[in-house]
C-alpha positions in Angstrom: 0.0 0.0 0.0 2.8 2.2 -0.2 2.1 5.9 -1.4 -1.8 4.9 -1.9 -4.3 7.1 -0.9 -6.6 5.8 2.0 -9.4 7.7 3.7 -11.1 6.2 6.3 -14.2 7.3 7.2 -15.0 6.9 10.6 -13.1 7.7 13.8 -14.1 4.3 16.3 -11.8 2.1 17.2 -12.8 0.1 13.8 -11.2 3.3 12.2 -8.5 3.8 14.2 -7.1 0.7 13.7 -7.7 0.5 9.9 -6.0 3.8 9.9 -3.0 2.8 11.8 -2.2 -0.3 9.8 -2.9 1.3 6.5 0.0 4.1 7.3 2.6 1.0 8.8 2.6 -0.3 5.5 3.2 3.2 4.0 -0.5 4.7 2.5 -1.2 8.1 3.0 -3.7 8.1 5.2 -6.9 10.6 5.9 -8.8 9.7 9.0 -12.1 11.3 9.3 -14.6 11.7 12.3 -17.8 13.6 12.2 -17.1 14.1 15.9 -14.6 16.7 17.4 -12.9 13.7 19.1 -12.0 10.3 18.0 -12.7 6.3 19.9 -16.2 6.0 19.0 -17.7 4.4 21.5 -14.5 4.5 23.2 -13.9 8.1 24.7 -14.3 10.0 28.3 -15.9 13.2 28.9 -15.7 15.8 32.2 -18.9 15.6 33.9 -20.4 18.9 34.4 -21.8 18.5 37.6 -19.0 16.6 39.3 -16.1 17.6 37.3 -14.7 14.3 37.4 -13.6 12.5 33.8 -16.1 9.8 32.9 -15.9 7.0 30.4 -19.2 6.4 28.4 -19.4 3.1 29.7 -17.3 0.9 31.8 -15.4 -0.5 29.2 -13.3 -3.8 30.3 -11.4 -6.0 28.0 -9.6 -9.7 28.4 -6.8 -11.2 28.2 -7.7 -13.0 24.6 -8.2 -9.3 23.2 -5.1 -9.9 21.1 -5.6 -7.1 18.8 -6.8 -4.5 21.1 -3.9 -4.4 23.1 -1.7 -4.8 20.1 -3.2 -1.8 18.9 -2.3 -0.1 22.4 1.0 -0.9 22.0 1.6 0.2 18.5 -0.2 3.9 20.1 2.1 4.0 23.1 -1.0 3.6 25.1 -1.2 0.4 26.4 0.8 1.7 29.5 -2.4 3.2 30.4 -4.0 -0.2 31.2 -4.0 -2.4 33.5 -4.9 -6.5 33.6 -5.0 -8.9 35.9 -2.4 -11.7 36.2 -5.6 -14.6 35.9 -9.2 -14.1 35.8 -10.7 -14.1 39.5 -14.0 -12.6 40.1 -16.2 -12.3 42.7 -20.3 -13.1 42.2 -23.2 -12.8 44.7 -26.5 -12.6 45.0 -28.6 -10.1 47.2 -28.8 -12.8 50.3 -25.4 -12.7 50.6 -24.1 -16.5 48.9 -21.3 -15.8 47.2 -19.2 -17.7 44.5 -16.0 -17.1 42.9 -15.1 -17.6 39.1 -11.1 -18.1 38.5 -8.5 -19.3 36.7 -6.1 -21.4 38.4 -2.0 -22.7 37.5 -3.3 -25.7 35.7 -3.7 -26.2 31.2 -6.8 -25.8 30.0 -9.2 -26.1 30.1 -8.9 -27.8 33.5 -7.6 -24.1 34.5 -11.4 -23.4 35.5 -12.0 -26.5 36.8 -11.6 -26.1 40.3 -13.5 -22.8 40.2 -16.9 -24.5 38.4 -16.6 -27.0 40.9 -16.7 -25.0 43.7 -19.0 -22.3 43.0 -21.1 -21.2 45.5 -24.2 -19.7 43.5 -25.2 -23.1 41.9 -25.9 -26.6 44.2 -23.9 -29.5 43.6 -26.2 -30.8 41.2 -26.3 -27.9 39.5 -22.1 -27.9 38.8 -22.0 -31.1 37.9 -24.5 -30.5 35.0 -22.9 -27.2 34.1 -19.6 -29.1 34.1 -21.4 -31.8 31.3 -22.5 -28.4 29.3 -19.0 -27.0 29.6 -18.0 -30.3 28.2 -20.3 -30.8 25.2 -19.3 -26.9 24.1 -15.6 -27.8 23.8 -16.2 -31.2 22.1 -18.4 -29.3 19.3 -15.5 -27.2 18.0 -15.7 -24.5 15.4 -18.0 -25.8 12.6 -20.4 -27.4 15.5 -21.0 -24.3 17.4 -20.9 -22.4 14.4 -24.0 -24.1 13.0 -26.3 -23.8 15.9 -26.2 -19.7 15.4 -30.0 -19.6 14.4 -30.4 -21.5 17.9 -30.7 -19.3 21.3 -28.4 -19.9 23.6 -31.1 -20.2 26.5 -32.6 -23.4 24.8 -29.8 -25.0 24.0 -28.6 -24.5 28.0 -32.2 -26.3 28.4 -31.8 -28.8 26.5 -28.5 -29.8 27.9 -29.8 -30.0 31.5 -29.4 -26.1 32.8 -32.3 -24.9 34.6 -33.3 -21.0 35.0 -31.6 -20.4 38.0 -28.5 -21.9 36.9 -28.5 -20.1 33.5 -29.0 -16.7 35.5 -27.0 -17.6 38.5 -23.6 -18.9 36.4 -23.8 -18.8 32.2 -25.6 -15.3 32.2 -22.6 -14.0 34.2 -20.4 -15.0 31.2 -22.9 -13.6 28.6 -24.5 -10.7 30.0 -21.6 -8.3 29.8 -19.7 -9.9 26.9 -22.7 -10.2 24.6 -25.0 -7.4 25.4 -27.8 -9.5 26.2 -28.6 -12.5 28.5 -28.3 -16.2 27.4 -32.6 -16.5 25.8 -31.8 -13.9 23.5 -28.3 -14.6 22.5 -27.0 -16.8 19.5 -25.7 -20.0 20.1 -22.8 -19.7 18.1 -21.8 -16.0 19.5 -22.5 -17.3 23.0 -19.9 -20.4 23.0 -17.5 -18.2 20.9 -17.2 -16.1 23.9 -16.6 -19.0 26.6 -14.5 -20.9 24.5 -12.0 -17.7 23.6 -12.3 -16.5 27.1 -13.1 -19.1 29.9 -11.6 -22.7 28.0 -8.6 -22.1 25.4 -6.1 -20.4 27.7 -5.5 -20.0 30.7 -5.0 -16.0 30.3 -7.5 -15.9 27.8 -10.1 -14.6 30.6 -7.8 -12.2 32.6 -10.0 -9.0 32.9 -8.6 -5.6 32.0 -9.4 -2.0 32.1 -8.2 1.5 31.5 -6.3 3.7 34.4 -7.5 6.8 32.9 -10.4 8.3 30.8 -11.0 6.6 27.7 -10.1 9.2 25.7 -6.5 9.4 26.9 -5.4 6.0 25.3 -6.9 6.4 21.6 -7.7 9.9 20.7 -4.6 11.6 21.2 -1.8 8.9 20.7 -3.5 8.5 17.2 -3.2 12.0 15.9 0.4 11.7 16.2 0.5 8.1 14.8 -1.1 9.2 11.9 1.0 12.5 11.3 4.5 11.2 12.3 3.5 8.5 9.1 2.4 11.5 7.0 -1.2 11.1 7.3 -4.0 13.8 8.3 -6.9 13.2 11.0 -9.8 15.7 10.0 -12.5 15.7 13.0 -15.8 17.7 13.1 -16.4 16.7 10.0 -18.5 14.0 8.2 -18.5 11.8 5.4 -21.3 12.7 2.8 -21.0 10.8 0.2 -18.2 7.9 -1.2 -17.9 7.1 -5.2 -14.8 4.7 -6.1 -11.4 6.8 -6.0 -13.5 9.8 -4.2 -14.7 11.0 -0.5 -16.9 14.2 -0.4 -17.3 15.4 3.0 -20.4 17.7 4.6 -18.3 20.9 3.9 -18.1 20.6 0.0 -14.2 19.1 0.4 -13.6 16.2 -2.0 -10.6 13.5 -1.2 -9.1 11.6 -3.6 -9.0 8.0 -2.7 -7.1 4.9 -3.7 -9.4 2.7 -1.1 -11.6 4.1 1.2 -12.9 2.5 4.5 -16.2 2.7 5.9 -15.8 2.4 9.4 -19.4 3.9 10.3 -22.7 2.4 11.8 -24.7 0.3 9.0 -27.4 3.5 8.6 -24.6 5.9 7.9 -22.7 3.5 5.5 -25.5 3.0 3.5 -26.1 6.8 3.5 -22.9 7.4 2.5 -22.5 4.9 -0.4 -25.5 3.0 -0.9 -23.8 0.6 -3.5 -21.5 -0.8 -0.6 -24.4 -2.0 1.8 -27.4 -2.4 -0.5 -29.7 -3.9 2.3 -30.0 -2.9 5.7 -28.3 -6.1 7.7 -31.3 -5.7 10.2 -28.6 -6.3 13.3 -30.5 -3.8 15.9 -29.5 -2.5 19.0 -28.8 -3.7 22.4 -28.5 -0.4 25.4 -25.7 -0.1 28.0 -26.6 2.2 31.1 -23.8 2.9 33.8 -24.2 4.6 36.5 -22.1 6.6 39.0 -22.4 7.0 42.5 -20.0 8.8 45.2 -20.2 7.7 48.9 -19.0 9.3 51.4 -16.4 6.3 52.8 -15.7 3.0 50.7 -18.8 1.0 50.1 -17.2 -1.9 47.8 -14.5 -4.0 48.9 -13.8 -5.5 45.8 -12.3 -4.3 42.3 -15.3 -5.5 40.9 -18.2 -7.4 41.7 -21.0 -9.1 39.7 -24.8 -9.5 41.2 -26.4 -12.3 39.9 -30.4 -11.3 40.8 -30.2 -7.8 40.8 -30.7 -5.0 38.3 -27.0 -3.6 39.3 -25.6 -6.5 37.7 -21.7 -5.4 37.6 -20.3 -3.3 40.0 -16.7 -1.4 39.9 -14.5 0.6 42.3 -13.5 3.4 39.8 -11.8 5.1 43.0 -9.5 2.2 42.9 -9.3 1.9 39.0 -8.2 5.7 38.2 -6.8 6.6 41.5 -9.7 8.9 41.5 -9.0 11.5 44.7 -11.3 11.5 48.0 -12.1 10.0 51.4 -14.8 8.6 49.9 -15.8 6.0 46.6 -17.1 6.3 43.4 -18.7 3.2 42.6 -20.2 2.2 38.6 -22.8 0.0 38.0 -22.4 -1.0 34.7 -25.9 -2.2 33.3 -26.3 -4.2 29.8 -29.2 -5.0 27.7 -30.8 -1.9 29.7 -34.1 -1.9 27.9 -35.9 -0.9 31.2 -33.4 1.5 32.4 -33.0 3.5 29.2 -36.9 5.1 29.7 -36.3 5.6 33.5 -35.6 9.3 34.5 -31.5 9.3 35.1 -32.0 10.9 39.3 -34.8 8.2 39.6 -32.6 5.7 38.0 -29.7 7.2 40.3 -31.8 6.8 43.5 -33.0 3.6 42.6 -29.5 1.9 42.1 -28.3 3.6 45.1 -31.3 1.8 47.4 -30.1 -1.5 45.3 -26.5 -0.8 46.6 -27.3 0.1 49.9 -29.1 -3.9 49.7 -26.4 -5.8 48.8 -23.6 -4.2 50.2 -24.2 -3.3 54.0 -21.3 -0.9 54.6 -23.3 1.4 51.8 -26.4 1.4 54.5 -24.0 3.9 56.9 -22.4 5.8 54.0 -24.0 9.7 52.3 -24.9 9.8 48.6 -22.8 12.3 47.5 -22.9 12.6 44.0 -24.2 10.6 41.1 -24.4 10.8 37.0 -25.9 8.8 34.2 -25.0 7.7 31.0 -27.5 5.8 28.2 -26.4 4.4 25.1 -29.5 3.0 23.7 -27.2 1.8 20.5 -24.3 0.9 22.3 -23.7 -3.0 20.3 -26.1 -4.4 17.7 -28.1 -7.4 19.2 -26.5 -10.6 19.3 -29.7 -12.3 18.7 -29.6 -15.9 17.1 -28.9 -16.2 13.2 -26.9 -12.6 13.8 -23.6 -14.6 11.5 -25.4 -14.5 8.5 -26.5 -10.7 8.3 -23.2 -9.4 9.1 -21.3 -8.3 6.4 -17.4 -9.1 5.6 -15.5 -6.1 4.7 -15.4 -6.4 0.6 -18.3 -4.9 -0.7 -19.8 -4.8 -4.2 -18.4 -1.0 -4.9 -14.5 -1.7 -6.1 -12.2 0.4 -3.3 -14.6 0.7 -0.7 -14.6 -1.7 2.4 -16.4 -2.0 5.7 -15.3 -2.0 9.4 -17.3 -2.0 12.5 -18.0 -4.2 14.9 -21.2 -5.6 13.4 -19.2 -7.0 10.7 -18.5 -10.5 10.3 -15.7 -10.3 12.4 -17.1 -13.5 14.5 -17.0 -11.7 18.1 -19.8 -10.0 19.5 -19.5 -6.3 19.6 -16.5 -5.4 21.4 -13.5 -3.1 21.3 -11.7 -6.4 20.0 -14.0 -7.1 17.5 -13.8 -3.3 16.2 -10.0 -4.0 15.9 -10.3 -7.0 14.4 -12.6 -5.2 11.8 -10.3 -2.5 10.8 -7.4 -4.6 10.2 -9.3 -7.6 8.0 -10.9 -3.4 6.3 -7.1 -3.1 5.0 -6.5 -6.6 4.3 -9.3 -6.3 1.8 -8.3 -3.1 0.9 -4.4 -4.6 0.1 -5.6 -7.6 -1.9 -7.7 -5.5 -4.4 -4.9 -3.2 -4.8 -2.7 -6.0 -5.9 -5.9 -7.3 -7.9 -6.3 -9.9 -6.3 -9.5 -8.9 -4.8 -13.1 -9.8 -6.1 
């Protein structure tokens, strides 16, 4: 790609990375964001009333997220992260039984073994049969699980012996937070993708990691200066209006000349953009994250993080102990997915309703002060992961020659995460590479 002209469109984390790689292996590279900042999904903002920097959602990644942190590191970034040594996490419920999910010195997938079999949340008859399910995923493989995507995952946890409880009380504290939605409306195929990359293949796979800072901080501005110091320009405030082969018009009458151009934008504003590229709608939908910030007067949460199994809360995270956030006291997320309820519910009624759930579960919150709290929805935050999701989801050639897609609701084969948006960008430029040499279709 050396010396060729690549715009991407698009300024997520799908972008970003199809931007990076396109200007290691020498294109010229214009970046482009309709927004004044760039990470998508991915960024940080000051909160007005508090003054403290909050990330739009409590974004976490694992240890199998390959690419993301790759990508950190080629930004200078990844310094600005943290991840535990092996998974270990701590799940209760509101009366108090408490179980713990973690990855011990042995291979896998007998590294989880001891865990399952001692979790506290599920009976012993209950283990054993989640054990048997555990078993029959890793003895399908890739072609097996990958043809029972039109299935839910629920039913097929049914009809392998899981009961409610135990789908809510163990698998749904897998799927939940990696798939957007619990385990009934959840393809089977996406659903054992996830717990075979992260809970069976290594032992690492499932270590949980976060950001030390805002969002922000680790992609928007390490990328400027990626994409200058290679030569390239990063335009922002700005959108793509309309895309033709070997030409990018933006909203302000500015025409690019482009060799390949990525589309690295939701489905609706790719098929706005260049209609030729994604002639149907994929019909994916949406699936809502709310998280929700509360400051107590004195520490509240004695763990890093902590998962609720029967509870609206679901996921709770020290962010005083993440950031090194100032203060006697703690600020405490709940981080809240497939929030269809939540997202109608007004944010200081939502507030006051997650603080009385707190103040439940955790009883050093019942002496503590409310100091503060904030709100963020994102009712579009993934598409849905709903079964026979694989076959709507585009790859990245498209019918137009020189235009390619990246996003995380591309067939990238991970749910929508900031590894699957990586992942996207870099199979974007693949594409775009192959149809440079001619290769492509």
């Amino acid at each position: 790609m050396r010396g060729a002209r690549v715009v991407v469109a698009g300024g997520g984390l799908a972008g970003i990375a199809a931007a990076v790689e396109a200007a290691s292996r020498g294109a010229r590279v214009t970046l482009v964001e309709r927004r004044p900042f760039l990470g998508g999904k991915a960024f940080s903002f000051t909160d007005p009333r508090t003054g403290v920097e909050l990330d739009n959602g409590q974004h976490v990644h694992l240890g199998c997220c390959t690419a993301y942190m790759a990508l950190l590191q080629r930004l200078g970034s990844l310094g600005l992260t943290a991840i535990q040594p092996a998974l270990r996490v701590d799940v209760r419920d509101r009366a108090g039984a408490h179980g713990v999910l973690a990855a011990r010195r042995l291979p896998p997938p007998l590294h989880m073994g001891p865990s399952f079999a001692r979790y506290g949340l599920l009976s012993r008859g209950e283990r054993v049969r989640a054990l048997r399910a555990l078993g029959a995923i890793a003895a399908l493989g890739g072609t097996g699980r990958a043809a029972l995507d039109d299935v839910a995952f629920g039913d097929w946890l049914r009809a392998h012996g899981q009961r409610d409880a135990a789908i809510e009380r163990f698998w749904d504290v897998v799927i939940l937070p990696t798939c957007n939605d619990r385990s009934d409306r959840v393809s089977t195929a996406l659903a054992m993708f996830v717990i075979t990359e992260g809970l069976m293949r290594t032992r690492g796979g499932s270590a949980i990691g976060w950001a030390l800072s805002g969002l922000s901080h680790l992609v928007d501005g390490p990328t400027r200066r990626v994409v200058v110091r290679a030569g390239g320009t990063v335009v922002t405030g700005r959108a793509v209006a309309a895309v033709a082969p070997g030409a990018v018009d933006l909203d302000d009458g500015t025409r690019l000349e482009a060799d390949a151009v990525v589309l690295a934008l939701p489905p609706g504003r790719a098929r706005a953009a260049c209609p030729g590229a994604l002639p149907r709608d994929p019909g994916l939908g949406e699936s809502p994250i709310v998280n929700v910030h509360l400051w107590y007067d004195r520490p509240v949460l004695g763990h890093a993080m902590l998962a609720v199994v029967d509870s609206p809360v679901q996921w709770m995270f020290d962010r005083t102990a993440i950031t090194g956030e100032g203060g006697p006291g703690q600020h405490v997320v709940l981080s809240l997915s497939a929030a269809r309820a939540e997202m109608g519910v007004p944010r200081a009624e939502l507030a006051h309703a997650m603080d009385r759930e707190v103040r439940d579960i955790l009883p050093p919150a019942r002496r503590a002060s409310l100091d503060a709290w904030a709100v963020t929805k994102d009712a579009r935050a993934t598409f849905a992961p709903a079964p026979g999701q694989a076959s709507r989801r585009p790859g990245a050639r498209t019918p137009v020659p020189g235009v390619v897609l990246a996003g995380t609701w591309t067939a990238t084969g991970w749910p929508a995460t900031m590894e699957g948006a990586v992942r996207s960008g870099l199979s974007a430029i693949d594409e775009a590479a192959l149809q440079m040499d001619g290769h492509g279709g």
